[in-house]
LUMLUMDREN-2810 file (N, C-alpha, C; in Angstrom, 1 decimal):
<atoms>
<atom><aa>X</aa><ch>A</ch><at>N</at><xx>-6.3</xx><yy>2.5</yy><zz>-6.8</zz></atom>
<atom><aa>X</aa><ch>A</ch><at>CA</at><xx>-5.8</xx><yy>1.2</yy><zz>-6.6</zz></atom>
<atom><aa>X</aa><ch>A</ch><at>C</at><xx>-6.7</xx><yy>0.4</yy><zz>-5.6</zz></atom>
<atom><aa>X</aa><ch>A</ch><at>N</at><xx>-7.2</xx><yy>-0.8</yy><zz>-5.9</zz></atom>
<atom><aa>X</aa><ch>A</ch><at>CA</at><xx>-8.0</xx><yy>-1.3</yy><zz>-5.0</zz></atom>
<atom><aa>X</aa><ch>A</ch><at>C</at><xx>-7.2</xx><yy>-2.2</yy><zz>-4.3</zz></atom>
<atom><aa>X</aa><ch>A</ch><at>N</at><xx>-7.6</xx><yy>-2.9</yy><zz>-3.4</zz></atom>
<atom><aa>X</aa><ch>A</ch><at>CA</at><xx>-7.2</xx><yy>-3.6</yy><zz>-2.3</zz></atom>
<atom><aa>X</aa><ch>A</ch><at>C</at><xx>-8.4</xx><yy>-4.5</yy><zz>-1.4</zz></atom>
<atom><aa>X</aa><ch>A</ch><at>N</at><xx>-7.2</xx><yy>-5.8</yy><zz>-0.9</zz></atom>
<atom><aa>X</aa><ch>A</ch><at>CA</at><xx>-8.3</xx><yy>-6.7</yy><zz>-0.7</zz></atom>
<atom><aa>X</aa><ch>A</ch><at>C</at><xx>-7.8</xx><yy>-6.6</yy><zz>1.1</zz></atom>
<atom><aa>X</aa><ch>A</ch><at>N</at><xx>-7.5</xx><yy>-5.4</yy><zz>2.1</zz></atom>
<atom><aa>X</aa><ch>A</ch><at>CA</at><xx>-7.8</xx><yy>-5.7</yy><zz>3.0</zz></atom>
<atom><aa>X</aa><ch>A</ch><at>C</at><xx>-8.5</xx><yy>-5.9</yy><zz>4.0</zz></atom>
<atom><aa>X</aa><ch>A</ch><at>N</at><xx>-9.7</xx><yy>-5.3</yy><zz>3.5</zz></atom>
<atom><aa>X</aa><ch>A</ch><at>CA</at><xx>-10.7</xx><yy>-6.0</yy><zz>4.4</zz></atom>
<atom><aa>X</aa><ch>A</ch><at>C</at><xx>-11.0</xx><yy>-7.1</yy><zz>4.8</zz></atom>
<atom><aa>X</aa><ch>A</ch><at>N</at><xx>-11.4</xx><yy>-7.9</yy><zz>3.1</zz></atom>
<atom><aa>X</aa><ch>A</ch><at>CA</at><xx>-11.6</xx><yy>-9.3</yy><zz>3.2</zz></atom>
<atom><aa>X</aa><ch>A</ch><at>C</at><xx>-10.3</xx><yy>-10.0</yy><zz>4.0</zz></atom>
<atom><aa>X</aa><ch>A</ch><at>N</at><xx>-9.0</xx><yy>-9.3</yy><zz>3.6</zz></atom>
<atom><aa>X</aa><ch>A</ch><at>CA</at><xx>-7.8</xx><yy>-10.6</yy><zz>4.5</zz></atom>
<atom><aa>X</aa><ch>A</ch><at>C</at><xx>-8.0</xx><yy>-10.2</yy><zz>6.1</zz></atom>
<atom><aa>X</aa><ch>A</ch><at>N</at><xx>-8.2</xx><yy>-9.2</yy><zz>6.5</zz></atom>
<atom><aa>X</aa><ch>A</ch><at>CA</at><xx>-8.6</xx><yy>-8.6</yy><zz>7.7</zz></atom>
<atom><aa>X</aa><ch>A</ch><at>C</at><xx>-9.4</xx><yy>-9.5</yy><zz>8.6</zz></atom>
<atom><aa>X</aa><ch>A</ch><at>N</at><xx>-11.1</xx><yy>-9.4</yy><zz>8.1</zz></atom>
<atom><aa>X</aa><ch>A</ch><at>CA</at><xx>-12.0</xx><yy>-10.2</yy><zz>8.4</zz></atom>
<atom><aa>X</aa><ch>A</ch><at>C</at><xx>-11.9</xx><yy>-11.8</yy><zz>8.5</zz></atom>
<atom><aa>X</aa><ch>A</ch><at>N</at><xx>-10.8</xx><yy>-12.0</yy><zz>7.7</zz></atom>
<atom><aa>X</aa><ch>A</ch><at>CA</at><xx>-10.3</xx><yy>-13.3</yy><zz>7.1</zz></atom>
<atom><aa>X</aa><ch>A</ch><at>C</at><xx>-9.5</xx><yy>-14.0</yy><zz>8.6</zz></atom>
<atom><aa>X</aa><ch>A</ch><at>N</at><xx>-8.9</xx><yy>-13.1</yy><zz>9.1</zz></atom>
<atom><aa>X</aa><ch>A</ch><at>CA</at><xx>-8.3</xx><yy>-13.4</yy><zz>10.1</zz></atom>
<atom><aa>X</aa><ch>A</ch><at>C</at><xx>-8.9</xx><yy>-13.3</yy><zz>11.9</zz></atom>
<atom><aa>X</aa><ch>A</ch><at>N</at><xx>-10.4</xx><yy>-12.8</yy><zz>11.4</zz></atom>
<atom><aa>X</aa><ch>A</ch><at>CA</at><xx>-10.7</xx><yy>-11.9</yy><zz>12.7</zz></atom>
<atom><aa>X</aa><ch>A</ch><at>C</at><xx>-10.8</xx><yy>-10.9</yy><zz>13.7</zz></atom>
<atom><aa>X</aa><ch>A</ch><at>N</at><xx>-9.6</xx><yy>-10.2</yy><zz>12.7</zz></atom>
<atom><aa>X</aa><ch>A</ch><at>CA</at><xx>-9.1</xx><yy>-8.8</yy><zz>13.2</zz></atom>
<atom><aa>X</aa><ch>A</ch><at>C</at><xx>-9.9</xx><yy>-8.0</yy><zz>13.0</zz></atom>
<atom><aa>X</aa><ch>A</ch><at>N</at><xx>-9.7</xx><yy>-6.8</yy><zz>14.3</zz></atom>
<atom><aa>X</aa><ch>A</ch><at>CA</at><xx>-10.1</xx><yy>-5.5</yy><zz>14.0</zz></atom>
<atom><aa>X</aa><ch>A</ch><at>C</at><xx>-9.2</xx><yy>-4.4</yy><zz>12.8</zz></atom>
<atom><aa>X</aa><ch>A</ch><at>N</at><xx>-9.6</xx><yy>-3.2</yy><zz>12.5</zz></atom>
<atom><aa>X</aa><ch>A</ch><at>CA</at><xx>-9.0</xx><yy>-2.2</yy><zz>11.8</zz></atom>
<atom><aa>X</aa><ch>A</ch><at>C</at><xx>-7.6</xx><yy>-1.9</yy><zz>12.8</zz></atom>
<atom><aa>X</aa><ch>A</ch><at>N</at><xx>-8.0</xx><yy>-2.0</yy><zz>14.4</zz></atom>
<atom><aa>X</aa><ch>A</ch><at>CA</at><xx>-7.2</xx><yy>-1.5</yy><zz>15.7</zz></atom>
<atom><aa>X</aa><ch>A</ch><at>C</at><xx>-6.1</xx><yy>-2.6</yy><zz>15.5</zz></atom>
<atom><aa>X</aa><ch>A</ch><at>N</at><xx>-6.7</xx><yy>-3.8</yy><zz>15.6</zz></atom>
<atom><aa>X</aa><ch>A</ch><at>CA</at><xx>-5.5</xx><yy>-4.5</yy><zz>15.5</zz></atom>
<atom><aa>X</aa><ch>A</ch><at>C</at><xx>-4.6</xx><yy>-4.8</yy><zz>14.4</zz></atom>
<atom><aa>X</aa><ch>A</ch><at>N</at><xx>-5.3</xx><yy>-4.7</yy><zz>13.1</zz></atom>
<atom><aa>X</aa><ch>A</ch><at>CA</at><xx>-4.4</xx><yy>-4.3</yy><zz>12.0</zz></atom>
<atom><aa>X</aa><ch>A</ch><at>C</at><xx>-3.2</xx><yy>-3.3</yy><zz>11.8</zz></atom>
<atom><aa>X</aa><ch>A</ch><at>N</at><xx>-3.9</xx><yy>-2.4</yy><zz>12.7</zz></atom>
<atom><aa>X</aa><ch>A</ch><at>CA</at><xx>-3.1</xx><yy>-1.0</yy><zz>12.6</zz></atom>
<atom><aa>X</aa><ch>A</ch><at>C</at><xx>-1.8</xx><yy>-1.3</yy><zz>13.4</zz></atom>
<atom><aa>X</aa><ch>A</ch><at>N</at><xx>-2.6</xx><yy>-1.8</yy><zz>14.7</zz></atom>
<atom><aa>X</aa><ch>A</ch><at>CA</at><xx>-1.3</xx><yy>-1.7</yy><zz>15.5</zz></atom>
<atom><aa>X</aa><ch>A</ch><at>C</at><xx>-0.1</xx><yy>-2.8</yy><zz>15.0</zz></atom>
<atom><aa>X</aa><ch>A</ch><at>N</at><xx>-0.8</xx><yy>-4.1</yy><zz>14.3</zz></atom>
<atom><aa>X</aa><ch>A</ch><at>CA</at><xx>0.7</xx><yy>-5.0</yy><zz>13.7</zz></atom>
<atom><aa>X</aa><ch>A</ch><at>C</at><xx>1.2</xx><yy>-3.8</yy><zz>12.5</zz></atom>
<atom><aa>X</aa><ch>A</ch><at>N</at><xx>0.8</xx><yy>-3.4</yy><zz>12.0</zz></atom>
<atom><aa>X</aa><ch>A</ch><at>CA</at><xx>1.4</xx><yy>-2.4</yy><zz>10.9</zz></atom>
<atom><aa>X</aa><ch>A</ch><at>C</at><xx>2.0</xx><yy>-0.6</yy><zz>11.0</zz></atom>
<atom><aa>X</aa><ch>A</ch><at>N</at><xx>2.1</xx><yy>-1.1</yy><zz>12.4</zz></atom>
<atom><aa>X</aa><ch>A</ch><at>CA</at><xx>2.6</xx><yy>0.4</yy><zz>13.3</zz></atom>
<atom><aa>X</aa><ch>A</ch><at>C</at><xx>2.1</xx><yy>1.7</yy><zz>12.5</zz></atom>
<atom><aa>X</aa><ch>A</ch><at>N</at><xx>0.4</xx><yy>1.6</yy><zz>12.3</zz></atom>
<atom><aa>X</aa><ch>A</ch><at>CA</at><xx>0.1</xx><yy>3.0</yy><zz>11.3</zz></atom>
<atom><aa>X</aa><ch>A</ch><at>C</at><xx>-1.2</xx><yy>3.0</yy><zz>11.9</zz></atom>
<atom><aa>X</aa><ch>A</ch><at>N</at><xx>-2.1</xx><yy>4.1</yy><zz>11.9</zz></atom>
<atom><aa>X</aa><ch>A</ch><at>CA</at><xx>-3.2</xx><yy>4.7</yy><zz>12.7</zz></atom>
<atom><aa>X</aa><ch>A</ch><at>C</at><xx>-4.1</xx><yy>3.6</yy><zz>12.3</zz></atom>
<atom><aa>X</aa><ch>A</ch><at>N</at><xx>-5.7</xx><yy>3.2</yy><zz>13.1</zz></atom>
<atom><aa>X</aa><ch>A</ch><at>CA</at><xx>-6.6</xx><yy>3.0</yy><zz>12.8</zz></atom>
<atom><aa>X</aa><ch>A</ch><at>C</at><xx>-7.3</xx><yy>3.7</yy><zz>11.4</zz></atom>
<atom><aa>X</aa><ch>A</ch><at>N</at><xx>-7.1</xx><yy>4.9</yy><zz>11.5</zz></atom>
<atom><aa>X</aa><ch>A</ch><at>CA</at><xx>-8.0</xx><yy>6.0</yy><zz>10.6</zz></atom>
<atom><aa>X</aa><ch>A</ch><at>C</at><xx>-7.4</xx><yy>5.3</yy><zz>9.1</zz></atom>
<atom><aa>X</aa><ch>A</ch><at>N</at><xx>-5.6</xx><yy>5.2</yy><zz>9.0</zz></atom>
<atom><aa>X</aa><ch>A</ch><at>CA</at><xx>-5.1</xx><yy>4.7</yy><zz>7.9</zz></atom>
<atom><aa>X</aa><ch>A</ch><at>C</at><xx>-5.6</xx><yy>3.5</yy><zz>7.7</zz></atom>
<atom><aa>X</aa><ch>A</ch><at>N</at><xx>-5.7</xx><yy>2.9</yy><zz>8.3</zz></atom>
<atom><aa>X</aa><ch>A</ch><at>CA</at><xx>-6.4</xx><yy>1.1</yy><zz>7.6</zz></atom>
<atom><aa>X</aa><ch>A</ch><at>C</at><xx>-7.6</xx><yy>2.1</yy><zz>6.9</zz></atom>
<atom><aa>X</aa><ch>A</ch><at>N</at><xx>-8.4</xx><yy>2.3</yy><zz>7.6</zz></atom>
<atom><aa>X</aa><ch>A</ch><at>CA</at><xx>-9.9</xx><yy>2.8</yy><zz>7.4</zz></atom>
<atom><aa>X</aa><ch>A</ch><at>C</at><xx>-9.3</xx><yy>3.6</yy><zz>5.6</zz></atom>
<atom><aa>X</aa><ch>A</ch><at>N</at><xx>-9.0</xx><yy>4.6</yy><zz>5.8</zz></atom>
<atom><aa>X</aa><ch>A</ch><at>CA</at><xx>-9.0</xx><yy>5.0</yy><zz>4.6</zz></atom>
<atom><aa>X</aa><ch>A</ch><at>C</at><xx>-7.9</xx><yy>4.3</yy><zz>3.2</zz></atom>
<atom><aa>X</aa><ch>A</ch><at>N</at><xx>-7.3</xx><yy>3.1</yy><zz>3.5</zz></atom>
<atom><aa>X</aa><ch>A</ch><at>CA</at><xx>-6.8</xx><yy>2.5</yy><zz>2.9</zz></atom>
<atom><aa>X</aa><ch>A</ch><at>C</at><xx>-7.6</xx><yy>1.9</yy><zz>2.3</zz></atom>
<atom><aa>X</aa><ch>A</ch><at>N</at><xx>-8.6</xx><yy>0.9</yy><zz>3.4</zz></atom>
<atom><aa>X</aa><ch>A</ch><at>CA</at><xx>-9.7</xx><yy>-0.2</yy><zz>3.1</zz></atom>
<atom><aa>X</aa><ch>A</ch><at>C</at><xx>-10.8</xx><yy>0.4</yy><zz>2.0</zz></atom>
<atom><aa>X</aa><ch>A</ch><at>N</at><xx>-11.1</xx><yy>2.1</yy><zz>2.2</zz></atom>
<atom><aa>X</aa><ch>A</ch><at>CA</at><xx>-12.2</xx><yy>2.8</yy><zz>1.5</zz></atom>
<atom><aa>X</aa><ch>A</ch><at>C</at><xx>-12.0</xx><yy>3.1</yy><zz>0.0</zz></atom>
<atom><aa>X</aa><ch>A</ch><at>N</at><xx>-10.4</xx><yy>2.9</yy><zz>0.0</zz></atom>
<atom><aa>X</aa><ch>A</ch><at>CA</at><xx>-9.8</xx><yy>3.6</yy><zz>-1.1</zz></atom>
<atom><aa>X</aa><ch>A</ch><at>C</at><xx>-9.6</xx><yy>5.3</yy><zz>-1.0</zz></atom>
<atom><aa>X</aa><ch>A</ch><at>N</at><xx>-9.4</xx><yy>5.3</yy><zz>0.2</zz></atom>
<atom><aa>X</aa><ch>A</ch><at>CA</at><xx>-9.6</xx><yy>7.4</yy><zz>0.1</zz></atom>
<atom><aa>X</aa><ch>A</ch><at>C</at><xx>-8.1</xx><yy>7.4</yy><zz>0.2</zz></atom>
<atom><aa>X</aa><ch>A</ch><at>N</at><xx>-7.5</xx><yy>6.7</yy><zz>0.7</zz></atom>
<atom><aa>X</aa><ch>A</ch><at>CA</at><xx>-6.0</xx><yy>6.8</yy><zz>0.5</zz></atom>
<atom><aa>X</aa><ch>A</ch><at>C</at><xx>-4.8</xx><yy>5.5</yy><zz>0.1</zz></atom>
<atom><aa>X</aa><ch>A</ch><at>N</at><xx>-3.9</xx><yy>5.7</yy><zz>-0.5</zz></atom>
<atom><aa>X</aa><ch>A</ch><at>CA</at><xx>-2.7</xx><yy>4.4</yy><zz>-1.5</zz></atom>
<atom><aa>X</aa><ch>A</ch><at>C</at><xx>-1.7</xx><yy>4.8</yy><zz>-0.6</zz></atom>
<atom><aa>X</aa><ch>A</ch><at>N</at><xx>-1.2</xx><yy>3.6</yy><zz>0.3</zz></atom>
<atom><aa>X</aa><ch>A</ch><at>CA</at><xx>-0.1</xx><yy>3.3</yy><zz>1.4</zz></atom>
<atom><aa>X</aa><ch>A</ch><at>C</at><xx>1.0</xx><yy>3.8</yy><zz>0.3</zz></atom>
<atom><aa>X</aa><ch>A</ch><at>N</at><xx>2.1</xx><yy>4.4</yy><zz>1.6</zz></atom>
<atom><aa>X</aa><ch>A</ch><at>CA</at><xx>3.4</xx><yy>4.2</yy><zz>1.0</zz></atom>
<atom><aa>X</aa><ch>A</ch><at>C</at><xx>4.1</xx><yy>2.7</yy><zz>0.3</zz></atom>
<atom><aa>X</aa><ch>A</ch><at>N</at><xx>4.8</xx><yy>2.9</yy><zz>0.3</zz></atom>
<atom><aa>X</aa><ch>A</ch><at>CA</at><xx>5.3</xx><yy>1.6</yy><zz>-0.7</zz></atom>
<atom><aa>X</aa><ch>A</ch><at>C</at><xx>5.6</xx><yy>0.9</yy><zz>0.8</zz></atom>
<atom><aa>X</aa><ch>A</ch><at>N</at><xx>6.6</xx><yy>1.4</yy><zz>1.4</zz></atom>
<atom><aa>X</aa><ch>A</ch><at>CA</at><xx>6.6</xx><yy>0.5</yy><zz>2.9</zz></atom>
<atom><aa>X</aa><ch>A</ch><at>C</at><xx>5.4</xx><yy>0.5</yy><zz>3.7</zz></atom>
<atom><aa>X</aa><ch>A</ch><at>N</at><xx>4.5</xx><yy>1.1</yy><zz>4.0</zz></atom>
<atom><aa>X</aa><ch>A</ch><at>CA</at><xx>3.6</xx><yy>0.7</yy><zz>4.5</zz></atom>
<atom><aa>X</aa><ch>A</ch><at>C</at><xx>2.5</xx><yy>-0.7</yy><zz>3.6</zz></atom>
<atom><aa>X</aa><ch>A</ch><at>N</at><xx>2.4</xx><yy>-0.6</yy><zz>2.2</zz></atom>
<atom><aa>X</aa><ch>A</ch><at>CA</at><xx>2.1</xx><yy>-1.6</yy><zz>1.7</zz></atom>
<atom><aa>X</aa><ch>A</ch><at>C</at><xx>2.8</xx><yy>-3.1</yy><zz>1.5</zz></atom>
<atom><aa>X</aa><ch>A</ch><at>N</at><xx>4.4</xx><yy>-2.9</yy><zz>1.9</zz></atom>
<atom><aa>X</aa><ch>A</ch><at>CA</at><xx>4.8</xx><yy>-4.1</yy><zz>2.1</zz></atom>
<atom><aa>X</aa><ch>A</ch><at>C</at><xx>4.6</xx><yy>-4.7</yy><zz>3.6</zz></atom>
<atom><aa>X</aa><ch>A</ch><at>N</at><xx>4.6</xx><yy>-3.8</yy><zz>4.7</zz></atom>
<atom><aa>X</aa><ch>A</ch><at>CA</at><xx>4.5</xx><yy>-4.0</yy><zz>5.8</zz></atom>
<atom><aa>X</aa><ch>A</ch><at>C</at><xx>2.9</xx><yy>-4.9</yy><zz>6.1</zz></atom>
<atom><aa>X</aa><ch>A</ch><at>N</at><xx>2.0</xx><yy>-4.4</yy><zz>5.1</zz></atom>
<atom><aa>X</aa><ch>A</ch><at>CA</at><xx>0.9</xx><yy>-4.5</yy><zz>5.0</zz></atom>
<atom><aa>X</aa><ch>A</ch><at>C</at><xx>0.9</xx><yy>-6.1</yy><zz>4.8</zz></atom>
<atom><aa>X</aa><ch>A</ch><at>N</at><xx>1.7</xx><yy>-6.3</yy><zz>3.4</zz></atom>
<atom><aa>X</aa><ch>A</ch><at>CA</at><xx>1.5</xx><yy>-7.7</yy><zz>2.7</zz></atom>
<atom><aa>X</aa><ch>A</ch><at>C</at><xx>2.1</xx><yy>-9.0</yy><zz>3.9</zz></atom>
<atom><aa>X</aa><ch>A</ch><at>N</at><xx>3.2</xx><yy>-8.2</yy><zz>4.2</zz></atom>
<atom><aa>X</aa><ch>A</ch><at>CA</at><xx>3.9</xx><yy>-9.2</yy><zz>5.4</zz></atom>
<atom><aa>X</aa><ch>A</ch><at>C</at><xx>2.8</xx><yy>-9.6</yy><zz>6.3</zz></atom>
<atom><aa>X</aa><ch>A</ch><at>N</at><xx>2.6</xx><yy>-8.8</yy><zz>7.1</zz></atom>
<atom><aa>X</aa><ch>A</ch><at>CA</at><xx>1.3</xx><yy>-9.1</yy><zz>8.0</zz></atom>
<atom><aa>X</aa><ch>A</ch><at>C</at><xx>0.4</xx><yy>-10.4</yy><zz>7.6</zz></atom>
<atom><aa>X</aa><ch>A</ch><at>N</at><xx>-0.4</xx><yy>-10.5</yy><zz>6.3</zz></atom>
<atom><aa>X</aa><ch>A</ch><at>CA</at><xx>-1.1</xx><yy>-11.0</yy><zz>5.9</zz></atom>
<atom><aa>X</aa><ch>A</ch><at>C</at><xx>-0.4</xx><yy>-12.3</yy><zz>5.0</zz></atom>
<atom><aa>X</aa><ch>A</ch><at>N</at><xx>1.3</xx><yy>-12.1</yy><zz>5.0</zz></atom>
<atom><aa>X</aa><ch>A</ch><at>CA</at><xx>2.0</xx><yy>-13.8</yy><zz>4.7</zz></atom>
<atom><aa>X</aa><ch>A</ch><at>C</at><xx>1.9</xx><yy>-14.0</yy><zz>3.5</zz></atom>
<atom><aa>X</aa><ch>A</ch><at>N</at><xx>1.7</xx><yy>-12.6</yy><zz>2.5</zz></atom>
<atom><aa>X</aa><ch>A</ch><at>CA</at><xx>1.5</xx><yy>-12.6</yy><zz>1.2</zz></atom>
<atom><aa>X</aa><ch>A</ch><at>C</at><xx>1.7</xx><yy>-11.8</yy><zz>0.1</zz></atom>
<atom><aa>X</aa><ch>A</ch><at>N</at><xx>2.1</xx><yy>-11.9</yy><zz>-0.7</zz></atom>
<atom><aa>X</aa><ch>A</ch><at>CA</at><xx>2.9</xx><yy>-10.9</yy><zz>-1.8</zz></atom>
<atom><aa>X</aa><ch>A</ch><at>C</at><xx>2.0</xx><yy>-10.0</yy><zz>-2.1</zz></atom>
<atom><aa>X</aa><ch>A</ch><at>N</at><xx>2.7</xx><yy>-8.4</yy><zz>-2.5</zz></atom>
<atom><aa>X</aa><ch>A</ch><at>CA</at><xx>2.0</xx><yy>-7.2</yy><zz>-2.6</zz></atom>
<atom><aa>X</aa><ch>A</ch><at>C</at><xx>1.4</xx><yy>-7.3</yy><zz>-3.7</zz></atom>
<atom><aa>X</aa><ch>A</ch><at>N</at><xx>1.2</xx><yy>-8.2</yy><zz>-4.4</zz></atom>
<atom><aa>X</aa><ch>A</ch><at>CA</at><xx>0.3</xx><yy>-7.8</yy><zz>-5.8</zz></atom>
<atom><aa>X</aa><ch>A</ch><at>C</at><xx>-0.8</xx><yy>-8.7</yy><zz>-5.3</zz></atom>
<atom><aa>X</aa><ch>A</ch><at>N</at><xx>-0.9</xx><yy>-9.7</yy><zz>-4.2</zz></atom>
<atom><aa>X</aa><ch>A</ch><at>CA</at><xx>-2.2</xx><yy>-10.2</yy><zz>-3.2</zz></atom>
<atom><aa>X</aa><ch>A</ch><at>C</at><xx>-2.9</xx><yy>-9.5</yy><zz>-3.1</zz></atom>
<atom><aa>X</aa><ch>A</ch><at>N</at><xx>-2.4</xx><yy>-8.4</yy><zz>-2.5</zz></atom>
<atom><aa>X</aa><ch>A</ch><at>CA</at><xx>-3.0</xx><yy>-7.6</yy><zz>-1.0</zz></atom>
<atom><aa>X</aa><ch>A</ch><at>C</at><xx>-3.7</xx><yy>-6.8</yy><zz>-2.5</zz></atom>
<atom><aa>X</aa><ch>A</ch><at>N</at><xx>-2.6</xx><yy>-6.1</yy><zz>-3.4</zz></atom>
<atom><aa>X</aa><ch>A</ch><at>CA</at><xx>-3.0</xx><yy>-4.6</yy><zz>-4.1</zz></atom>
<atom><aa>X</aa><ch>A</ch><at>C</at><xx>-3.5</xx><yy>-4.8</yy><zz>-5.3</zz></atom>
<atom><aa>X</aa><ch>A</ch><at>N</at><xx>-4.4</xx><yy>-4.7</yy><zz>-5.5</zz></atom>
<atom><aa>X</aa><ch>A</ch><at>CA</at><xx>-4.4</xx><yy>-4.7</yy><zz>-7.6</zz></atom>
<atom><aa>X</aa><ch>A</ch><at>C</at><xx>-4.6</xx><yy>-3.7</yy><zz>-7.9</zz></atom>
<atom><aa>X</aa><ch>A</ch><at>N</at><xx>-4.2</xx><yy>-3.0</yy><zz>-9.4</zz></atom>
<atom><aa>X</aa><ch>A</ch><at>CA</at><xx>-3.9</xx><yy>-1.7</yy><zz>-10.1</zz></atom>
<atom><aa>X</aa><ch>A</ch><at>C</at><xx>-5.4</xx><yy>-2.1</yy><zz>-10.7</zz></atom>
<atom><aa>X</aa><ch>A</ch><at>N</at><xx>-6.4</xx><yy>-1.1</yy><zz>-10.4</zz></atom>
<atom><aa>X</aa><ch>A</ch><at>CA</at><xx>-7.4</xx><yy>-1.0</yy><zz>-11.3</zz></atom>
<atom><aa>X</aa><ch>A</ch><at>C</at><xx>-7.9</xx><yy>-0.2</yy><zz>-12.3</zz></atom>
<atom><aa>X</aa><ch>A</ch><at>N</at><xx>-6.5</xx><yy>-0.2</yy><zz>-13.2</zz></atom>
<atom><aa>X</aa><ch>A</ch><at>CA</at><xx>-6.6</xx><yy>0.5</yy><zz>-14.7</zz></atom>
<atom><aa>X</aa><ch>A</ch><at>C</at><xx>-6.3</xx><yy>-0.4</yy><zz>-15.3</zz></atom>
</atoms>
């Protein structure tokens, strides 16, 4: 699944740290979310889209 958090990340100025911490989930998890090495839980991916003020199919796209 790809995902556009980096770019909304960068978009805002934030660090990975500070992402993490609005999304109460480790630094390491942004990092391996952002790489694709790891697909958020369903609530961590909503928690994710809220943050960023935008609908989960924003943030996530299915790349099949």
């Amino acid at each position: 699944m790809k995902n556009r958090i980096t770019e909304l990340r960068a978009e805002r100025g934030w660090t990975q740290a500070e992402l993490a911490q609005r999304v109460s989930v480790s630094r390491q998890t942004i990092n391996a979310i952002e790489t694709g090495k790891f697909d958020p839980s369903l609530p961590v991916a909503f928690r994710l889209a809220r943050v960023f003020a935008l609908r989960i199919e924003e943030v996530f796209v299915d790349d099949q």
